[in-house]
VMD Tcl script that builds the backbone (N, CA, C; Angstrom):
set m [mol new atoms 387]
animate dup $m
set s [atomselect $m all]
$s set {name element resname resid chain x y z} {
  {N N UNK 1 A 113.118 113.873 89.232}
  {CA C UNK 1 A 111.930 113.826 88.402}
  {C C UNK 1 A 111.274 112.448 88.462}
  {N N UNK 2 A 112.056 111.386 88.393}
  {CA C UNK 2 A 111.431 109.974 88.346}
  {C C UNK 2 A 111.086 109.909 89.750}
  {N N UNK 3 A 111.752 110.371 91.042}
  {CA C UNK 3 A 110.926 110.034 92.192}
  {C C UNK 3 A 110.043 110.616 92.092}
  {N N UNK 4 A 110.121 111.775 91.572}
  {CA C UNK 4 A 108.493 112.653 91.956}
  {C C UNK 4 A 107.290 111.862 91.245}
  {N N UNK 5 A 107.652 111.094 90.262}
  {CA C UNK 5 A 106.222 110.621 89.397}
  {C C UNK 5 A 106.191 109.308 90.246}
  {N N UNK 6 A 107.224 108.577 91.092}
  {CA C UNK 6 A 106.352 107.193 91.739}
  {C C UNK 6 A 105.837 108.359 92.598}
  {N N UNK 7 A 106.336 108.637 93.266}
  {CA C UNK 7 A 105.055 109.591 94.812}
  {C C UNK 7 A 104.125 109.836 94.212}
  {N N UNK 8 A 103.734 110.576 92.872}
  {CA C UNK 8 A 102.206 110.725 92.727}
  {C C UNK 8 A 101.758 109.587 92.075}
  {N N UNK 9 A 102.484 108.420 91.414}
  {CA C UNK 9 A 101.626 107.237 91.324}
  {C C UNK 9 A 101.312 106.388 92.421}
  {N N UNK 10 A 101.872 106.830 93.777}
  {CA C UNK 10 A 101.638 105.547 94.623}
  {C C UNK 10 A 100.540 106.875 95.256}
  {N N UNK 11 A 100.278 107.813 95.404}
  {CA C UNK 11 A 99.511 108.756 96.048}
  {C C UNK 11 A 97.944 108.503 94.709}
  {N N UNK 12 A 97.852 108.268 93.573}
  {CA C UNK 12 A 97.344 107.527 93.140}
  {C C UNK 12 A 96.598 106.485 93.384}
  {N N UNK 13 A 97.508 105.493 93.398}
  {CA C UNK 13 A 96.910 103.999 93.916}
  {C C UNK 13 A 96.422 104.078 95.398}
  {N N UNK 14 A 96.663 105.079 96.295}
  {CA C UNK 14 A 95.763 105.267 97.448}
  {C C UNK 14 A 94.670 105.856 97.257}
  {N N UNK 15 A 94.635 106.744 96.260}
  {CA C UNK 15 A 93.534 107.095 96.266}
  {C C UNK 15 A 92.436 105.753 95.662}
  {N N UNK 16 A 93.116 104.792 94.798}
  {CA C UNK 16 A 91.915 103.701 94.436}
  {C C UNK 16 A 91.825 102.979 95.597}
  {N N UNK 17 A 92.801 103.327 96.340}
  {CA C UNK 17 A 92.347 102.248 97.689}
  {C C UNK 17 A 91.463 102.425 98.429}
  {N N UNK 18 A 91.669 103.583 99.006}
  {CA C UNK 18 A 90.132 104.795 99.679}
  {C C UNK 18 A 89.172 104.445 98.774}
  {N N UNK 19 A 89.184 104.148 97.879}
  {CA C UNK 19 A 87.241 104.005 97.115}
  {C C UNK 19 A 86.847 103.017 97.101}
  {N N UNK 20 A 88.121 101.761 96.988}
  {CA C UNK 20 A 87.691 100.545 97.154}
  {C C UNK 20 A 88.080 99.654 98.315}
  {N N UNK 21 A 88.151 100.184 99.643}
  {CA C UNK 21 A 88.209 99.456 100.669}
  {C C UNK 21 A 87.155 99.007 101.330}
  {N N UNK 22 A 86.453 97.934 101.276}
  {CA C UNK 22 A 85.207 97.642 102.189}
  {C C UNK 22 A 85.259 96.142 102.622}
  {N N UNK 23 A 84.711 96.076 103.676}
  {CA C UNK 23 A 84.323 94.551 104.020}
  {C C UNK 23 A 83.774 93.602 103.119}
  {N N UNK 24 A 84.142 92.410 102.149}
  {CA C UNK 24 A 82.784 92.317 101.597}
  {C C UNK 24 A 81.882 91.641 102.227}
  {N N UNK 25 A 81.488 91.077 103.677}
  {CA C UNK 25 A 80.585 90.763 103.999}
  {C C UNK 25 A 79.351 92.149 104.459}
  {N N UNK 26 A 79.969 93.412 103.895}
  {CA C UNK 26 A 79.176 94.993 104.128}
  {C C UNK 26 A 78.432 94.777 103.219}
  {N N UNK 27 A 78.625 94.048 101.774}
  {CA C UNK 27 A 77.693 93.594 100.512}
  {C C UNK 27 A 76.701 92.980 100.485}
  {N N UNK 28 A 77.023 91.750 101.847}
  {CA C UNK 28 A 75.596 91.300 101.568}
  {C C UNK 28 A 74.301 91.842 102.595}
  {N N UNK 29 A 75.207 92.554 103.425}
  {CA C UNK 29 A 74.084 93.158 103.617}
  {C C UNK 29 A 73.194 94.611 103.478}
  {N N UNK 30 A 74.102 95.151 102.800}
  {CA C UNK 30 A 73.617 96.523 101.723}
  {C C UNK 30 A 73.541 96.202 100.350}
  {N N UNK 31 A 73.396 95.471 99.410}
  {CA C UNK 31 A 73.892 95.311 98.094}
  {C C UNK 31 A 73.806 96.537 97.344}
  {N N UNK 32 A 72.927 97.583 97.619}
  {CA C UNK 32 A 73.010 98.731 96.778}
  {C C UNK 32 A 74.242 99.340 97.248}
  {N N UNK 33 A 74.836 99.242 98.040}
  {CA C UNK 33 A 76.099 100.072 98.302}
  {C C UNK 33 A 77.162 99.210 97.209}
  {N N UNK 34 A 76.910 98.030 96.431}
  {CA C UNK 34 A 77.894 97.808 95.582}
  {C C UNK 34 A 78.435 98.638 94.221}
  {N N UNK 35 A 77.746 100.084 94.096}
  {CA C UNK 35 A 77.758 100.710 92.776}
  {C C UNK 35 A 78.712 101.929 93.310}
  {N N UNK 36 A 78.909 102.058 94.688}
  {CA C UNK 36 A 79.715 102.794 95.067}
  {C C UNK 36 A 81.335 102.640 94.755}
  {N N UNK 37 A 81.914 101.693 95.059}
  {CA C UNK 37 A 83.191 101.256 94.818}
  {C C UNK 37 A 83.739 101.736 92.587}
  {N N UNK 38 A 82.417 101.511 91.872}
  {CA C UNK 38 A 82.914 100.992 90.577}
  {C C UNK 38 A 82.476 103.005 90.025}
  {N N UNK 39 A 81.546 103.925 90.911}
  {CA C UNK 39 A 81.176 105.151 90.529}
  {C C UNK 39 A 82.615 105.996 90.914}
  {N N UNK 40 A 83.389 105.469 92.444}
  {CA C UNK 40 A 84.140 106.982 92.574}
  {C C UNK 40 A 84.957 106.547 91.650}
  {N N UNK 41 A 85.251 105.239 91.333}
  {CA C UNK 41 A 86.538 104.755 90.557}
  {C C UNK 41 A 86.403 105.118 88.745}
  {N N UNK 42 A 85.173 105.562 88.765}
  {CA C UNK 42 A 85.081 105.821 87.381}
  {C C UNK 42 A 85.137 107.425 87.071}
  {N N UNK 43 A 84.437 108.223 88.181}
  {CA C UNK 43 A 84.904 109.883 88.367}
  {C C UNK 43 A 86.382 110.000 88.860}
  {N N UNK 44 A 87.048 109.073 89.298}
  {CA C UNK 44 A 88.601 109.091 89.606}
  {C C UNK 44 A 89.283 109.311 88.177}
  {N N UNK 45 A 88.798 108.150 87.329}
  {CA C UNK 45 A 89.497 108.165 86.294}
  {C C UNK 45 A 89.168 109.018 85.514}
  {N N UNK 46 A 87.831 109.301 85.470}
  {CA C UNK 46 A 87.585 110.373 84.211}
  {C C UNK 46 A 88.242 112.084 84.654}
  {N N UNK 47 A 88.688 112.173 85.705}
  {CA C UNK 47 A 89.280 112.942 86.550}
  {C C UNK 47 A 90.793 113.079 85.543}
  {N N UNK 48 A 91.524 111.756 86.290}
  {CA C UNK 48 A 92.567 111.668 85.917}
  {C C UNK 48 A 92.767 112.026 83.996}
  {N N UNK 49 A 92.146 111.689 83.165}
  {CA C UNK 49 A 92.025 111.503 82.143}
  {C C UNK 49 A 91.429 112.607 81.486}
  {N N UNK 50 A 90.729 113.686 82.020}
  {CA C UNK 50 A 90.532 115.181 81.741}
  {C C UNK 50 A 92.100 115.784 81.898}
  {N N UNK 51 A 92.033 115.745 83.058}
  {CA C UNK 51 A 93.902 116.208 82.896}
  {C C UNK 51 A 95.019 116.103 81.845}
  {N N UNK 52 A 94.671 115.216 81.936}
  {CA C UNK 52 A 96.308 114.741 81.365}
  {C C UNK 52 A 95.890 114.554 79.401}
  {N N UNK 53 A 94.846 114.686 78.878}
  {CA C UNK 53 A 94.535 115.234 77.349}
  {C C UNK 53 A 93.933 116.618 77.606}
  {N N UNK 54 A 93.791 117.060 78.724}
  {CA C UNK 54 A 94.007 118.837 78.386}
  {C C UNK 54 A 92.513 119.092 78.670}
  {N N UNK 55 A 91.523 118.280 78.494}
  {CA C UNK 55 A 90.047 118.497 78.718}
  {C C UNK 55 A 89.877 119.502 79.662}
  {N N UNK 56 A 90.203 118.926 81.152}
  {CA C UNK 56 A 90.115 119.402 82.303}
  {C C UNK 56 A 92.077 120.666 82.542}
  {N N UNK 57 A 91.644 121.814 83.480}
  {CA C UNK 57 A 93.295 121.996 83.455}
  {C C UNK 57 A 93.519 121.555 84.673}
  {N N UNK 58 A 94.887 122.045 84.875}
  {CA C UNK 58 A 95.066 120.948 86.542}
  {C C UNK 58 A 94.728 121.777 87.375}
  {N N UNK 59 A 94.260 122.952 87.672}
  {CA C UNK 59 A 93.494 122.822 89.004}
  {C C UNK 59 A 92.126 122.151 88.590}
  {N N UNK 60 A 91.554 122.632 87.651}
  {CA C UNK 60 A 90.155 121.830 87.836}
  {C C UNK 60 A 90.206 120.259 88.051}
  {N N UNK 61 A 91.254 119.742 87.692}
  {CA C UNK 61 A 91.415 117.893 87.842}
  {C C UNK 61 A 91.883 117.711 89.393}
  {N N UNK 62 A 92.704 119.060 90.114}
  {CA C UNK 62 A 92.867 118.347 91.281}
  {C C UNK 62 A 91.664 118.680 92.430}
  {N N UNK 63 A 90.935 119.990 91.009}
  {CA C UNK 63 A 89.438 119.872 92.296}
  {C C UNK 63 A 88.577 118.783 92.113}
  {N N UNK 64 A 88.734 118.528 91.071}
  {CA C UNK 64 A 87.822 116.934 90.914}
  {C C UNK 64 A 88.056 115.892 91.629}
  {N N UNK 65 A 89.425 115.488 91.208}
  {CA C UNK 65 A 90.227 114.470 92.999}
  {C C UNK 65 A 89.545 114.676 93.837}
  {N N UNK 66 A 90.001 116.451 94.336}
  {CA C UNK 66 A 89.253 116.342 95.585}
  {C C UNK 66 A 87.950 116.206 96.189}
  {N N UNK 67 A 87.429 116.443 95.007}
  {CA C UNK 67 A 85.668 116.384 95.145}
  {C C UNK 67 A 85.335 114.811 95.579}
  {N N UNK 68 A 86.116 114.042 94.267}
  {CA C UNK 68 A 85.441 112.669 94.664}
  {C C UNK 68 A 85.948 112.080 95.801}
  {N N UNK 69 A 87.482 112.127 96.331}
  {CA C UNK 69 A 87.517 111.830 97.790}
  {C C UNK 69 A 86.902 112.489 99.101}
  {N N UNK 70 A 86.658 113.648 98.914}
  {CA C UNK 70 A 85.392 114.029 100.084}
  {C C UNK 70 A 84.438 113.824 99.848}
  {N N UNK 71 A 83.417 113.090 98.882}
  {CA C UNK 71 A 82.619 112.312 98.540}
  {C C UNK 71 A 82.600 111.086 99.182}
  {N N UNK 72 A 83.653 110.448 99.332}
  {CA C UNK 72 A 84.381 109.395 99.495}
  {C C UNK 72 A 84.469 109.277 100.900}
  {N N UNK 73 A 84.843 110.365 101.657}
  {CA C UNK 73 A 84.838 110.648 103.094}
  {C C UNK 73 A 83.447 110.650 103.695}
  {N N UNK 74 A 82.305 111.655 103.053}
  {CA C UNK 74 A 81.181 111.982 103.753}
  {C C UNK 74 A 80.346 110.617 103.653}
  {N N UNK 75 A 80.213 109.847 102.416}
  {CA C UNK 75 A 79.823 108.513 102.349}
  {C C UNK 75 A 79.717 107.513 103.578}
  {N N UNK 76 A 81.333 107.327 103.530}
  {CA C UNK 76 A 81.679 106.483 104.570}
  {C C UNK 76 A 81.569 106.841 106.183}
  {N N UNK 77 A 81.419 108.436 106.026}
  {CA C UNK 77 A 80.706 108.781 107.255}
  {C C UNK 77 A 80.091 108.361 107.838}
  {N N UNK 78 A 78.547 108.678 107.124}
  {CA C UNK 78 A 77.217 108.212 106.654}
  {C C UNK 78 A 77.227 106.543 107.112}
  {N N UNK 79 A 77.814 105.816 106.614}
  {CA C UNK 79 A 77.723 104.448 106.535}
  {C C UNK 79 A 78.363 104.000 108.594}
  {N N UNK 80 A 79.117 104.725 108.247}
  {CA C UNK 80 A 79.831 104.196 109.551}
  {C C UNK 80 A 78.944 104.251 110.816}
  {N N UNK 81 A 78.498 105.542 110.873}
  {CA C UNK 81 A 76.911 105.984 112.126}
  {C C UNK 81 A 76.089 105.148 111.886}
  {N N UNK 82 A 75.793 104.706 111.027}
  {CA C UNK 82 A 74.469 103.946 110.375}
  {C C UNK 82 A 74.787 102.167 110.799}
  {N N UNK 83 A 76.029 102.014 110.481}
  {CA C UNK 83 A 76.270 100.425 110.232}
  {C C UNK 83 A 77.501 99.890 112.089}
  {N N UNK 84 A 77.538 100.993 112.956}
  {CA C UNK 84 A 78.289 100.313 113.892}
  {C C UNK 84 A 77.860 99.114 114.556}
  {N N UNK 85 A 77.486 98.556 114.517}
  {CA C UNK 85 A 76.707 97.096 115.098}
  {C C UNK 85 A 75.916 96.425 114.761}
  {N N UNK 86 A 75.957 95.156 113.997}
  {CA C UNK 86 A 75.860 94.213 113.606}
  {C C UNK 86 A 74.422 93.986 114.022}
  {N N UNK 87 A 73.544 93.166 113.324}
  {CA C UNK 87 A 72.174 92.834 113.964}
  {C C UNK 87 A 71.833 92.411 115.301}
  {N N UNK 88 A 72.574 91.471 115.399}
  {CA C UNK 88 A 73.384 90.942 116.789}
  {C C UNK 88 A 73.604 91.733 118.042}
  {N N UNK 89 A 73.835 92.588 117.451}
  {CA C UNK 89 A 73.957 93.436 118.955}
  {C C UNK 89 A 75.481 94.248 119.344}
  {N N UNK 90 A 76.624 92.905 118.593}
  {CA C UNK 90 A 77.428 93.741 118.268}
  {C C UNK 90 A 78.882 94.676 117.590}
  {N N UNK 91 A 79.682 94.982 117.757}
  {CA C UNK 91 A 80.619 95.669 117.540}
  {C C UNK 91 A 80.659 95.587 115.865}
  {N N UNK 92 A 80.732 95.675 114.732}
  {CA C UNK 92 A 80.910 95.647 113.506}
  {C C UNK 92 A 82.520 95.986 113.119}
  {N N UNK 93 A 83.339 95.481 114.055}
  {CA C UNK 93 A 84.759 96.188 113.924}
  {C C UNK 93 A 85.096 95.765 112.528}
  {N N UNK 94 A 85.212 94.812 111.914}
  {CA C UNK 94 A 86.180 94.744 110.471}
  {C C UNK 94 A 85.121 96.243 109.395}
  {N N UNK 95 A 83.982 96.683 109.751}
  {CA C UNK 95 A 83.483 97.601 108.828}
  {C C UNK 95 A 83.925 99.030 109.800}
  {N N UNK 96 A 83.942 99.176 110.818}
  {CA C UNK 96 A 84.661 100.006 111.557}
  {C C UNK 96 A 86.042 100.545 111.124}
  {N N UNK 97 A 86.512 99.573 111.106}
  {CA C UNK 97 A 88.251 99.723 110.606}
  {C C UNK 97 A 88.989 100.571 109.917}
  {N N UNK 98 A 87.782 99.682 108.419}
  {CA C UNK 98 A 88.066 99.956 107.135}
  {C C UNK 98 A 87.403 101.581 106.536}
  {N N UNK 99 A 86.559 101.275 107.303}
  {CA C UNK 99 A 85.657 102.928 107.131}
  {C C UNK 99 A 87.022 103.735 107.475}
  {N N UNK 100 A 87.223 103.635 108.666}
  {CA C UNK 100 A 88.086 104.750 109.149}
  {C C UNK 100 A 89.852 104.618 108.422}
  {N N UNK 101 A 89.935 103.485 107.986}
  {CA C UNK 101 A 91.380 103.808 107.165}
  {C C UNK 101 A 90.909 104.080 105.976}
  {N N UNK 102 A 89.846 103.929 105.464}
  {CA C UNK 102 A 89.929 104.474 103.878}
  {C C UNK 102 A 89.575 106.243 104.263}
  {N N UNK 103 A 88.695 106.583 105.389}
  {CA C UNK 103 A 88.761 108.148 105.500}
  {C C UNK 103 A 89.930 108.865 105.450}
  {N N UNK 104 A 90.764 108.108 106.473}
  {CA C UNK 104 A 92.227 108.688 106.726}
  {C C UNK 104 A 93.095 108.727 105.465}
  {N N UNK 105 A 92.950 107.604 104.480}
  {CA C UNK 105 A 93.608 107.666 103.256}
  {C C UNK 105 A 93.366 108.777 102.315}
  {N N UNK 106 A 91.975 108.709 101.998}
  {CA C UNK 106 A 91.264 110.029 101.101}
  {C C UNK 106 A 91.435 111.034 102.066}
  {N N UNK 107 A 91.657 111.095 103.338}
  {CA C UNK 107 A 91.849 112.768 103.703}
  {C C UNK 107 A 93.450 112.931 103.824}
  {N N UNK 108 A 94.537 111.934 104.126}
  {CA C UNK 108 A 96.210 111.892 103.932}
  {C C UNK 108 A 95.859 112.466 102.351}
  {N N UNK 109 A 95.541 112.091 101.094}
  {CA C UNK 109 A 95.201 112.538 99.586}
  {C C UNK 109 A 94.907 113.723 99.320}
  {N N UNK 110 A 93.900 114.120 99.987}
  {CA C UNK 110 A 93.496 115.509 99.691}
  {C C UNK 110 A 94.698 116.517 100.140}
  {N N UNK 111 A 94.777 116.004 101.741}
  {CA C UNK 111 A 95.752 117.306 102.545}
  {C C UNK 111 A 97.351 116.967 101.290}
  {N N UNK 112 A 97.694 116.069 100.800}
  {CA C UNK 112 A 98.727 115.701 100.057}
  {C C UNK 112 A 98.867 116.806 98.719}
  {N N UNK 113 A 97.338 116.699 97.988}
  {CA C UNK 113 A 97.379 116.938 96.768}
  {C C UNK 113 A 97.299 118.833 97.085}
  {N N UNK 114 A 96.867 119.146 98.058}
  {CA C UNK 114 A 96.442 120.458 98.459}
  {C C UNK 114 A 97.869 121.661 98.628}
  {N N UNK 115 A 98.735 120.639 98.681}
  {CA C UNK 115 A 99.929 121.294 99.226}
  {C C UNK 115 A 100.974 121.595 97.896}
  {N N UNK 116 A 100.483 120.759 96.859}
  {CA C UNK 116 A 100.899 120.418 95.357}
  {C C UNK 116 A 100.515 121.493 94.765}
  {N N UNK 117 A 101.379 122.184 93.800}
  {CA C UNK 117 A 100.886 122.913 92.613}
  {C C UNK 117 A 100.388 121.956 91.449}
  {N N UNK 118 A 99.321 122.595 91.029}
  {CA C UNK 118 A 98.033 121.605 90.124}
  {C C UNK 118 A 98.975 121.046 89.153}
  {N N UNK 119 A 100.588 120.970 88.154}
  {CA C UNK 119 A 100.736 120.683 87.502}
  {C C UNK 119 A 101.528 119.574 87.944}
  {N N UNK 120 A 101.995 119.438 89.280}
  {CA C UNK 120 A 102.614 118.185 89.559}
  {C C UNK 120 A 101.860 117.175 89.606}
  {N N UNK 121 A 100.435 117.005 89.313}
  {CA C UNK 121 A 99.220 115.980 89.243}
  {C C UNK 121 A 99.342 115.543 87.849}
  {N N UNK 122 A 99.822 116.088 87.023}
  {CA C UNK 122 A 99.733 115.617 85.555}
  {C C UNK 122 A 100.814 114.138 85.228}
  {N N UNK 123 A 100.136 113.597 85.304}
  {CA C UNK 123 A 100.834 112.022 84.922}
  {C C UNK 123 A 101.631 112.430 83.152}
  {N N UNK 124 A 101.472 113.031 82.248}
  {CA C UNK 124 A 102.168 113.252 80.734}
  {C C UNK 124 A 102.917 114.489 81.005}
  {N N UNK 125 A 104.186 114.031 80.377}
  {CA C UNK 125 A 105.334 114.766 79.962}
  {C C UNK 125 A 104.765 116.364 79.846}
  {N N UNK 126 A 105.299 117.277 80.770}
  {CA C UNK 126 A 104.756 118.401 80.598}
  {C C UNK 126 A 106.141 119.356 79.597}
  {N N UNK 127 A 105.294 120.333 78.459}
  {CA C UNK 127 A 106.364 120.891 77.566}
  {C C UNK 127 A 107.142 121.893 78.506}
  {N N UNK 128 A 108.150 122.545 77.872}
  {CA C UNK 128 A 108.750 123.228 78.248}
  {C C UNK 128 A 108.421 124.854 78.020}
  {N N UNK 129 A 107.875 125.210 77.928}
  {CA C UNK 129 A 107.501 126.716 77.269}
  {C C UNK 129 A 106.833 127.559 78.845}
}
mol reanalyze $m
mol bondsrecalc $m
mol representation Tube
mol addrep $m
């Protein structure tokens, strides 16, 4: 039981990693892309936090997860086609990188959480009945 709750807290903390992995020199030159990092992290939590006081039930919280990490995926899509090369002319590898390990993270998350029955997502003591 206690291993099973670090695996979904460290499956967790990847998922804040996937939302907040970026170059920050990607900031100065998009600055509106800075509201991205602090939005999935706030539908993450309000995610997490429907769950676990009962608001949301757990499939609907682990469709929410999943919503905001394929959010999270198509974004960085988007960004990646758009941003491969530098003004300069070229290669943009440190935004390259990171695009593609935070995809791989939020999609390792999803395929993770997908394979889970919705109540092993619940971070609070589940009753017995």
């Amino acid at each position: 039981m206690q291993r099973d709750r670090l695996v979904l807290i460290g499956v967790f903390v990847l998922q804040i990693v996937a939302v907040i992995l970026y170059p920050p020199a990607f900031f100065d030159k998009a600055p509106q892309a800075i509201v991205l990092p602090p939005a999935f992290l706030l539908l993450f939590v309000l995610a997490l936090i429907g769950m676990n006081t009962g608001v949301l039930n757990p499939t609907a919280g682990r469709s929410s997860l999943t919503f905001v990490q394929g959010v999270n995926i198509v974004v960085r899509l988007m960004m990646l086609f758009a941003n491969l090369k530098t003004p300069e002319g070229n290669w943009n590898f440190p935004l390259i990188i990171l695009l593609l390990v935070a995809i791989a993270i939020s999609w390792f998350t999803i395929l993770w959480m997908e394979k889970r029955q919705p109540r092993f997502l619940l971070l609070r003591r589940q009753s017995a009945s």
